[in-house]
N, CA and C atoms as an extended XYZ file, in Angstrom:
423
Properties=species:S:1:pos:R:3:atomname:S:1:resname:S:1:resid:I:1 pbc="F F F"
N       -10.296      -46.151       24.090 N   UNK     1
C        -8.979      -45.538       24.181 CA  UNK     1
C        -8.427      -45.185       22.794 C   UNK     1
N        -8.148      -46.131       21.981 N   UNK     2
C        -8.257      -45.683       20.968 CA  UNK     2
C        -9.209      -44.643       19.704 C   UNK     2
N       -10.195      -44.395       19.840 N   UNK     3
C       -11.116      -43.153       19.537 CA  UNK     3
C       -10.291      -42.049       20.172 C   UNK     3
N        -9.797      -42.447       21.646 N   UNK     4
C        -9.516      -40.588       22.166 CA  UNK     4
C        -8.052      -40.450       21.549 C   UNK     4
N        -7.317      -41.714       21.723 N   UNK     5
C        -5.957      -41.001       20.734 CA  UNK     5
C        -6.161      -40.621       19.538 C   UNK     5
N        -6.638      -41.747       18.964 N   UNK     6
C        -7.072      -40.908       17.209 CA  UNK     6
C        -7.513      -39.383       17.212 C   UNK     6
N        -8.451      -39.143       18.268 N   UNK     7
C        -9.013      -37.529       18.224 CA  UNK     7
C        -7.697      -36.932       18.973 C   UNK     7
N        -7.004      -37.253       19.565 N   UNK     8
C        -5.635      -36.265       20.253 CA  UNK     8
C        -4.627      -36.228       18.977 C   UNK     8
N        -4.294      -37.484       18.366 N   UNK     9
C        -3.671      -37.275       17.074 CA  UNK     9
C        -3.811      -36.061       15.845 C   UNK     9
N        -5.680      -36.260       15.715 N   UNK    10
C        -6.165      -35.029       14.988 CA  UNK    10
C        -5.995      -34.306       15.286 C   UNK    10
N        -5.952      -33.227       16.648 N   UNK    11
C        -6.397      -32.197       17.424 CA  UNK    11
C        -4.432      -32.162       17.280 C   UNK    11
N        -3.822      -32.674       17.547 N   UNK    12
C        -1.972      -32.270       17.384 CA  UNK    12
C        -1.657      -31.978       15.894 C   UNK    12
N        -2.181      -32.799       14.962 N   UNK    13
C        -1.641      -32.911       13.324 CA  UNK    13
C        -2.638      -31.300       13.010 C   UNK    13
N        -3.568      -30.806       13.717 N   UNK    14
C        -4.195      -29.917       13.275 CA  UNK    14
C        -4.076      -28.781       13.891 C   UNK    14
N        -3.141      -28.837       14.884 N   UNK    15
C        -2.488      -27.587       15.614 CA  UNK    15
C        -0.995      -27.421       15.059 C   UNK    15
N        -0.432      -28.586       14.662 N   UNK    16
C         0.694      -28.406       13.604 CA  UNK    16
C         0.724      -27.496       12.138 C   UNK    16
N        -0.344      -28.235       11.668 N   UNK    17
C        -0.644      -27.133       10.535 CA  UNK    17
C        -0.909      -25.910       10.615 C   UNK    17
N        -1.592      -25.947       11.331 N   UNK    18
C        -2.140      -24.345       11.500 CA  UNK    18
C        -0.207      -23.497       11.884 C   UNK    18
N         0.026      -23.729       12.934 N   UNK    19
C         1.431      -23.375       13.032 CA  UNK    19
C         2.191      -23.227       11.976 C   UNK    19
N         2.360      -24.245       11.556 N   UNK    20
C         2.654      -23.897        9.797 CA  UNK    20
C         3.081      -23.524        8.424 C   UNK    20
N         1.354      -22.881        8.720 N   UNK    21
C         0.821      -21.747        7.894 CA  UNK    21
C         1.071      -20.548        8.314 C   UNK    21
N         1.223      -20.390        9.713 N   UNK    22
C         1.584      -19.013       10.695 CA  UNK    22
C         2.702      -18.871       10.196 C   UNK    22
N         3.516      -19.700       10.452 N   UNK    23
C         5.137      -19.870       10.030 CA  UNK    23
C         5.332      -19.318        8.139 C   UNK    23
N         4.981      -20.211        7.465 N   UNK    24
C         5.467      -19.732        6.415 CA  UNK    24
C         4.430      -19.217        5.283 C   UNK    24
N         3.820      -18.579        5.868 N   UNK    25
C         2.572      -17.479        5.155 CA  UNK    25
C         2.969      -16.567        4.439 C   UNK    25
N         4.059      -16.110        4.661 N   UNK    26
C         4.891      -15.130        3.844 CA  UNK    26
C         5.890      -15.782        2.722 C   UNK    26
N         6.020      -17.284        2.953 N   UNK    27
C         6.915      -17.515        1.485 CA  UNK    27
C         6.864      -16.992        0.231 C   UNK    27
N         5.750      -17.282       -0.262 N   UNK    28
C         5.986      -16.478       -1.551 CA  UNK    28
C         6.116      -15.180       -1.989 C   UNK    28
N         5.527      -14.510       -0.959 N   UNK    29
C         5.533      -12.973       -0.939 CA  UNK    29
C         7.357      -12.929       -0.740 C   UNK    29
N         7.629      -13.537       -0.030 N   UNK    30
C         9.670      -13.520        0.212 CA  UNK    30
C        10.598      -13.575       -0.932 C   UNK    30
N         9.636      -15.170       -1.151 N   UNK    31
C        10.720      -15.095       -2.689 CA  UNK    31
C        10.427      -13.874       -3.797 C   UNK    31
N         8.952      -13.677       -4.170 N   UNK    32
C         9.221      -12.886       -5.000 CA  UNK    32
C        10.335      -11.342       -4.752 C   UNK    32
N        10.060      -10.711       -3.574 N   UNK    33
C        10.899      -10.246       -3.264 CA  UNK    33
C        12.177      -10.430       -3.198 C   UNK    33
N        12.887      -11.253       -3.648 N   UNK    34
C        14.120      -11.613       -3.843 CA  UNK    34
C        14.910      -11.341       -4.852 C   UNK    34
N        14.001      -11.305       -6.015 N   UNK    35
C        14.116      -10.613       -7.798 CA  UNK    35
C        14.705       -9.000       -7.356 C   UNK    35
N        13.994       -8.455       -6.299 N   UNK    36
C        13.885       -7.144       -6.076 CA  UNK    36
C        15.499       -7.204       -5.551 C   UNK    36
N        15.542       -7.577       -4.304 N   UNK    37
C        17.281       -7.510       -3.739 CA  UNK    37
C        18.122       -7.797       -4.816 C   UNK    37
N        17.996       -9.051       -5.764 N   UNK    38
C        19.052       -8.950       -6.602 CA  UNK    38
C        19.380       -7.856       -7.601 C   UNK    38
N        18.402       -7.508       -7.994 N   UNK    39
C        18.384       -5.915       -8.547 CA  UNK    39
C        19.306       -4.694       -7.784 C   UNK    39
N        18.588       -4.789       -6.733 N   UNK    40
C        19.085       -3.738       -6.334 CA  UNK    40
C        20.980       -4.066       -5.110 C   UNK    40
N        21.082       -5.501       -5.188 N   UNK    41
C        22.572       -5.994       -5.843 CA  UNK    41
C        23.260       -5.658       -6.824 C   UNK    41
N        22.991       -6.202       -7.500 N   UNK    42
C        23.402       -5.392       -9.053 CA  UNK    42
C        23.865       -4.279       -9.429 C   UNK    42
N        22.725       -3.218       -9.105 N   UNK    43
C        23.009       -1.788       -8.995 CA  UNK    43
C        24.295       -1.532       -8.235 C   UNK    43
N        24.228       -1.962       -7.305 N   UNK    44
C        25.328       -1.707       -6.194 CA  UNK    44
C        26.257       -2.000       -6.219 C   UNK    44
N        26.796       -3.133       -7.459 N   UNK    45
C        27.886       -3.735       -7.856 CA  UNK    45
C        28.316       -2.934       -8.934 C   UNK    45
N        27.255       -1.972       -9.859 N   UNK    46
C        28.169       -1.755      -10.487 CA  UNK    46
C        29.397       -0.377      -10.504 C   UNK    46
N        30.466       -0.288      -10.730 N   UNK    47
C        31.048        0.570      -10.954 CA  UNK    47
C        31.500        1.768      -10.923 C   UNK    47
N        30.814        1.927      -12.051 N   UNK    48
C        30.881        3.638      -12.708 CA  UNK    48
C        29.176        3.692      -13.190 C   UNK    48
N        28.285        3.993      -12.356 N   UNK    49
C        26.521        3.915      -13.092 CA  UNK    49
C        26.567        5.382      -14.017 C   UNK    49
N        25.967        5.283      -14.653 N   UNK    50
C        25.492        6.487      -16.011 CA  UNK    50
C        24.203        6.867      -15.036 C   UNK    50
N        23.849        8.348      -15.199 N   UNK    51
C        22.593        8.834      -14.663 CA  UNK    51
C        21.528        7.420      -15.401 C   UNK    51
N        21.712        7.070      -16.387 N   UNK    52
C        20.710        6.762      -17.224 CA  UNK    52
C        20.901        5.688      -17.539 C   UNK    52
N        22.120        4.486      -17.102 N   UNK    53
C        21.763        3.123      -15.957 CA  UNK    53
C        21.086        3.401      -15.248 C   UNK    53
N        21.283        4.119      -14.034 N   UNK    54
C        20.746        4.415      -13.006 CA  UNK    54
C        19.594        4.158      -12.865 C   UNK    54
N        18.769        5.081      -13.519 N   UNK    55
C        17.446        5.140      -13.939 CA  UNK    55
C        16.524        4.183      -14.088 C   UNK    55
N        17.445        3.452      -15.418 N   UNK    56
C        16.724        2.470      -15.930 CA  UNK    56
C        16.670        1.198      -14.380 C   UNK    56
N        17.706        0.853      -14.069 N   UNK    57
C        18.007       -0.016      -13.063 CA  UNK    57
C        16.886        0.420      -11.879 C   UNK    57
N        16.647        1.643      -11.668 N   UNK    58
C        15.365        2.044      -10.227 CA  UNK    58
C        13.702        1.597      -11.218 C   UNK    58
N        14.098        1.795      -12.281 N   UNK    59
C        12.897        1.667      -12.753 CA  UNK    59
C        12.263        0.006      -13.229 C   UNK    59
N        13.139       -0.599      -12.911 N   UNK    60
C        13.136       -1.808      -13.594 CA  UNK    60
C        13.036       -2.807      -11.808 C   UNK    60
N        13.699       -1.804      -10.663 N   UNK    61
C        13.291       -2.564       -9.600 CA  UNK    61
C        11.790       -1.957       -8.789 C   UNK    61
N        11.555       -0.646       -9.209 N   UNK    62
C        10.467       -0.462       -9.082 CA  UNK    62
C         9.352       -1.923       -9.242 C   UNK    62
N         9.543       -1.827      -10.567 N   UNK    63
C         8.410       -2.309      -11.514 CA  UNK    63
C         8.327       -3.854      -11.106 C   UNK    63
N         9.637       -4.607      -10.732 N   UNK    64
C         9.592       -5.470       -9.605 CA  UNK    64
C         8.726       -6.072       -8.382 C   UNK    64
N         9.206       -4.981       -7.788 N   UNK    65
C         8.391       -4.286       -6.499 CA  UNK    65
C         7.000       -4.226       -6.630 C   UNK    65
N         6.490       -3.571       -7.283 N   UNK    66
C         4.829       -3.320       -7.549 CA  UNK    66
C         4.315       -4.890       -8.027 C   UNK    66
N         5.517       -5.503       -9.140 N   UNK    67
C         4.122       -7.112       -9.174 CA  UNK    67
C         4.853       -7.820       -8.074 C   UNK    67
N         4.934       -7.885       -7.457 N   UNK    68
C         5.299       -8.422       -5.948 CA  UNK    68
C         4.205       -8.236       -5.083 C   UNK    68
N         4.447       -7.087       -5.356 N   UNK    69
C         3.329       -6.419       -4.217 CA  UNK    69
C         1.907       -6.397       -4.635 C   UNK    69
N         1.847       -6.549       -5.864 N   UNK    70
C         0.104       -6.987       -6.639 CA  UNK    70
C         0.108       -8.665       -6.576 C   UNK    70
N         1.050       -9.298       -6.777 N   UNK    71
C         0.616      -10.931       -6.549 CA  UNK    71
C         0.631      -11.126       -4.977 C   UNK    71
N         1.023      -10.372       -3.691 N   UNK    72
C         0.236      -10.906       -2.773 CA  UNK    72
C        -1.044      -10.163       -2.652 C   UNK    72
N        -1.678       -9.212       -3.026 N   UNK    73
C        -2.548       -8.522       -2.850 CA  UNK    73
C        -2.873       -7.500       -2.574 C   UNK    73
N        -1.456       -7.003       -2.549 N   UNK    74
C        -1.089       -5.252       -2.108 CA  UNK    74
C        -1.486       -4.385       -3.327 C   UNK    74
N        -2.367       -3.447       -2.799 N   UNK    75
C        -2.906       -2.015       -4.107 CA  UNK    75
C        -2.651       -1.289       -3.269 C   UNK    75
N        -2.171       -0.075       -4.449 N   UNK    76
C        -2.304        1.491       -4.096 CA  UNK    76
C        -3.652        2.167       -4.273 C   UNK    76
N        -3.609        3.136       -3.146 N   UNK    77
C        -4.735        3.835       -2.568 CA  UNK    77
C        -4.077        5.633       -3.510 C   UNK    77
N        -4.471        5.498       -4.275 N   UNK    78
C        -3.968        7.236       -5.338 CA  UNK    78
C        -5.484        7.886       -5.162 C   UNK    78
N        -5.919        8.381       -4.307 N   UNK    79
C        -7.285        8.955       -3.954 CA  UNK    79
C        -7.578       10.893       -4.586 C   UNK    79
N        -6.618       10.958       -5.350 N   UNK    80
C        -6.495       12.368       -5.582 CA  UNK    80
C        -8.094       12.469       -6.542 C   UNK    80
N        -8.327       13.864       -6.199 N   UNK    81
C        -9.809       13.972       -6.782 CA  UNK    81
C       -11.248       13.677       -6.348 C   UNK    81
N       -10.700       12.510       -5.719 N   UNK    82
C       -12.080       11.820       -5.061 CA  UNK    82
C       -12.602       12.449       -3.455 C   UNK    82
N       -13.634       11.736       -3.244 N   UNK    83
C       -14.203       12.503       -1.937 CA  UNK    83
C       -13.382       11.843       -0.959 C   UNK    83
N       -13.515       12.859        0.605 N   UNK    84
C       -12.478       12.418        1.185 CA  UNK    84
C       -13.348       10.833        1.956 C   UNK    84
N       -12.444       10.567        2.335 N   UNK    85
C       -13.104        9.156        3.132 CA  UNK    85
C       -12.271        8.389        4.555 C   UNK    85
N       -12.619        9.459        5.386 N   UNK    86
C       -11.934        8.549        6.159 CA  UNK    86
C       -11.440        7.269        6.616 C   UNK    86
N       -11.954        6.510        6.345 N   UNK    87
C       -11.427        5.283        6.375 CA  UNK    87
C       -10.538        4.924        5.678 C   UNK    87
N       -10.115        5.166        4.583 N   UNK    88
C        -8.800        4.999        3.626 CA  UNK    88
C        -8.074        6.173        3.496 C   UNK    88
N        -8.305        7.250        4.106 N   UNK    89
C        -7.329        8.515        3.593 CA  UNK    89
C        -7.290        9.364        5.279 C   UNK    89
N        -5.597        9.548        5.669 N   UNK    90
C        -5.755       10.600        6.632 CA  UNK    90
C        -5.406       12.224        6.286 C   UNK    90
N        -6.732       12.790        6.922 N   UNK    91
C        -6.273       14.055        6.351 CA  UNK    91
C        -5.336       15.174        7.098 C   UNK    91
N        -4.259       15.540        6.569 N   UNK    92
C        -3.490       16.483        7.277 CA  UNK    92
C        -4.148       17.650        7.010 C   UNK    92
N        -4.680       18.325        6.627 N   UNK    93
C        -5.268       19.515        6.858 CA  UNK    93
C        -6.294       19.716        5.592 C   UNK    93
N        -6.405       21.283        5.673 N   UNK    94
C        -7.762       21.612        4.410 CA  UNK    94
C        -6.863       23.288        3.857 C   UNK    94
N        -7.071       22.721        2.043 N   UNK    95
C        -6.605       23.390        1.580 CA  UNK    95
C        -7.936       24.501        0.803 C   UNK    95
N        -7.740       25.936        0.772 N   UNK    96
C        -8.544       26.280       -0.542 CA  UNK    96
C        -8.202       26.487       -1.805 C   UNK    96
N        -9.443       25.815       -2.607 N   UNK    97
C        -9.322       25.630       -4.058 CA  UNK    97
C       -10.163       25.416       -4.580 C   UNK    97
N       -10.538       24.966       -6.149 N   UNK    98
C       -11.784       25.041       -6.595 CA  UNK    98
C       -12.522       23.856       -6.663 C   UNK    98
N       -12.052       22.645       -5.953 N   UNK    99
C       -12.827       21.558       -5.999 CA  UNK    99
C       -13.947       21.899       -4.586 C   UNK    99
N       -14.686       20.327       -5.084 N   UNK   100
C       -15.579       20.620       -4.144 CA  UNK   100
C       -15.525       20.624       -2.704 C   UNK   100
N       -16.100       21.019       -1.716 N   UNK   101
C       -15.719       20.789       -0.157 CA  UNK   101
C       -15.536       19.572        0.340 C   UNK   101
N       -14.266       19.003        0.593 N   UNK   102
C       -14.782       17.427        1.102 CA  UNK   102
C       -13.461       16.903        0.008 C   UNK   102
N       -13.018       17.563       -0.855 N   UNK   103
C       -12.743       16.641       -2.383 CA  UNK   103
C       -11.007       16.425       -1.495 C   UNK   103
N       -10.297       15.635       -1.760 N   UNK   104
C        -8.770       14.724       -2.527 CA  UNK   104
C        -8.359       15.892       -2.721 C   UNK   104
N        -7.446       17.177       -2.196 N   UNK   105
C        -6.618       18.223       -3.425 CA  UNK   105
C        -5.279       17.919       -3.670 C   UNK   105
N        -4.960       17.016       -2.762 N   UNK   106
C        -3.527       17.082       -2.753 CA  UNK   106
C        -3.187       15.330       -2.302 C   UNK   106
N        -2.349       14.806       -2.412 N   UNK   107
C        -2.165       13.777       -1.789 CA  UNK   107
C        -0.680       13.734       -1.390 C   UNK   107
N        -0.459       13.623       -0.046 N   UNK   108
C         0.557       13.920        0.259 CA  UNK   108
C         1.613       12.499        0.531 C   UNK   108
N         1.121       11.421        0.777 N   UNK   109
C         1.677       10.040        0.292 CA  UNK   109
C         0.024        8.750       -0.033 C   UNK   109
N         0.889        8.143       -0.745 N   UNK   110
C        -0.214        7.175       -1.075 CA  UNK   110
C        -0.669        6.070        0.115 C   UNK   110
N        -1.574        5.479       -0.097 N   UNK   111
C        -1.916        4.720        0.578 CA  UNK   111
C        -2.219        3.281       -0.250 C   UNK   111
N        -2.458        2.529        0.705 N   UNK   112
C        -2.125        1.078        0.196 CA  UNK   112
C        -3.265        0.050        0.836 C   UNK   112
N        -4.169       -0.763       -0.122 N   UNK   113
C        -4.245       -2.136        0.959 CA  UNK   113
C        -3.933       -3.007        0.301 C   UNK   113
N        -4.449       -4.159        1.280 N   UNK   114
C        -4.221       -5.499        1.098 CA  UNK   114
C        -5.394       -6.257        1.415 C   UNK   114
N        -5.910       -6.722        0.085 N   UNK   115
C        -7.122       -7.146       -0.133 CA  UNK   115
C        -8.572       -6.378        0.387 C   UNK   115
N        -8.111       -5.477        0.153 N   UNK   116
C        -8.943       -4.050        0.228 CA  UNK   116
C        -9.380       -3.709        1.838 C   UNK   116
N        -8.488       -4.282        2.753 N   UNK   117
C        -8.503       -4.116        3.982 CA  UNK   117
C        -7.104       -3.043        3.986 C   UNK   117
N        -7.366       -1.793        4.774 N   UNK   118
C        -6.560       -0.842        4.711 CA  UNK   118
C        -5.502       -1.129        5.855 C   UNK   118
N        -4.244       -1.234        4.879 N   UNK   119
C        -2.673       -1.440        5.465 CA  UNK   119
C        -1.999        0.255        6.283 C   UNK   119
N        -2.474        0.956        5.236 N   UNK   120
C        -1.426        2.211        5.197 CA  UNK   120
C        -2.713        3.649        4.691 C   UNK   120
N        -3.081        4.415        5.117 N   UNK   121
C        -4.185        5.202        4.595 CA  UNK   121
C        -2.964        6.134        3.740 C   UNK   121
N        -3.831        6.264        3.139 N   UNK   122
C        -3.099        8.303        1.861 CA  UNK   122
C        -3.053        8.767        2.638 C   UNK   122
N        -1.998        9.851        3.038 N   UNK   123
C        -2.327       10.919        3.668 CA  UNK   123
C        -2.396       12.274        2.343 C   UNK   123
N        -3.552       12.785        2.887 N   UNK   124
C        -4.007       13.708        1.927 CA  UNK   124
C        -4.528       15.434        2.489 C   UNK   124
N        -4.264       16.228        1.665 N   UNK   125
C        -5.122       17.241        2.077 CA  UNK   125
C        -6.376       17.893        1.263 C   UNK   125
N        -7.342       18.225        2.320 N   UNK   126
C        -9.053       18.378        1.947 CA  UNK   126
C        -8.904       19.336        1.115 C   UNK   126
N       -10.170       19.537        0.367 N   UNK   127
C       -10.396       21.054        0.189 CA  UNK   127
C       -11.705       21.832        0.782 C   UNK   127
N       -11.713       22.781        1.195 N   UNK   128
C       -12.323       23.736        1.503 CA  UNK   128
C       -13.564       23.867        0.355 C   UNK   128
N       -13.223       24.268       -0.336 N   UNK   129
C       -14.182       24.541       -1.453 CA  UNK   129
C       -13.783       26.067       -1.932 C   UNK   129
N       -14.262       26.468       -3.260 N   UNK   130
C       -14.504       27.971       -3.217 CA  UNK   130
C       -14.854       28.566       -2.569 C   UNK   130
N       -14.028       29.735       -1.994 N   UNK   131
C       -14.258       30.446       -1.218 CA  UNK   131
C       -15.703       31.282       -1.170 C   UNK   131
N       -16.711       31.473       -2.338 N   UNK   132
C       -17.830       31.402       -2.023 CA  UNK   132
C       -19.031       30.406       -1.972 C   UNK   132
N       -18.112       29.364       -1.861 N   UNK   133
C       -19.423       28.179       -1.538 CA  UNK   133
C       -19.178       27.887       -0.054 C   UNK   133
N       -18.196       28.343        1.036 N   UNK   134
C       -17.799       28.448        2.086 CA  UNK   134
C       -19.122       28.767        2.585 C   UNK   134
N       -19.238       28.550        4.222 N   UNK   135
C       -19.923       29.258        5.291 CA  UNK   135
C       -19.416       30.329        5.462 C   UNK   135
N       -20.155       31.732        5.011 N   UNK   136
C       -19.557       32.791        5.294 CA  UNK   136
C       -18.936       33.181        4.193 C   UNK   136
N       -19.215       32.675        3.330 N   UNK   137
C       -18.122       33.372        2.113 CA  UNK   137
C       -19.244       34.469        1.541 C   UNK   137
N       -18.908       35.205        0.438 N   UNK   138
C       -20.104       35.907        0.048 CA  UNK   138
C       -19.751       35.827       -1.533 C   UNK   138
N       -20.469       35.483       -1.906 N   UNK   139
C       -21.068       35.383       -3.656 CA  UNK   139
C       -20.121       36.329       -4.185 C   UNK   139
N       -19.555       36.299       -5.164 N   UNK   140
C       -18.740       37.201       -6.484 CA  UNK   140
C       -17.971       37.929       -5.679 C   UNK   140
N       -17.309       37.388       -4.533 N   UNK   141
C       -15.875       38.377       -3.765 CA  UNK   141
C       -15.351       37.471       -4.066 C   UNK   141
C-alpha cells in the first residue's frame, strides 16, 4: 500500500509541475515586456512631445521590443533577395524584374520565428525573372 501511494504521490507532484510550467511559461518573456509598457507610459505621459522626443522615445521602445523578443527566441525572417521558400515566406504574387525566377523581390511584411520553428511567414512577392529568361519570352526584345 504504501509503494502505490508513494507512486500516486509521484504521478500528482508530477502532474502539478507540469501544470506549472503550462501556467507560467511565459514569465519572463512578460516581465521583460514590461520595460516596453513603461516606455511606452512615459511617452504617453508626456505633454508637449517634440517630433524628435518622439522619435527618439519609438526608437528606444522599439529597441526594447526586439531584445525581448531575441531573449525568448523570437527572429526576424527579412528574406528579401533570397530564393523563395515556401515554408517561411507567403507569396502574394509574382513580380517582373531582373532577379532570378523564384528570387525575394519585394517583401511585403516580415516574418518571424521562434526557435526557427515558423511563427509568422514574410509575406513576399516572387519574381518572374527577365522577361527573356521567361517561357515564351524571346531573346533581345
Amino acid at each position: 500500500l504504501r509503494a502505490k501511494a508513494e507512486t500516486e504521490n509521484t504521478r500528482r507532484r508530477a502532474a502539478e509541475d507540469v501544470a506549472k510550467a503550462h501556467k507560467y511559461a511565459v514569465e519572463s518573456f512578460a516581465a521583460s515586456l514590461l520595460a516596453v509598457r513603461d516606455s511606452l507610459e512615459a511617452a504617453l505621459a508626456v505633454g508637449a512631445p517634440t517630433v524628435e522626443s518622439f522619435r527618439e522615445g519609438v526608437e528606444v521602445t522599439h529597441r526594447q521590443l526586439t531584445a525581448a523578443l531575441e531573449k525568448a527566441g523570437v527572429t526576424e525572417v527579412d528574406p528579401a533577395g533570397q530564393r523563395f521558400d515556401p515554408h517561411r515566406h507567403e507569396a502574394m504574387g509574382q513580380v517582373d524584374g531582373g532577379e532570378e525566377p523564384n528570387t525575394v523581390a519585394t517583401v511585403l511584411r516580415k516574418g518571424y520565428l521562434l526557435n526557427d520553428r515558423v511563427i509568422r511567414p514574410a509575406l513576399v512577392m516572387v519574381s518572374r525573372g527577365p522577361p527573356d529568361r521567361r517561357a515564351g519570352g524571346t531573346p533581345g526584345a
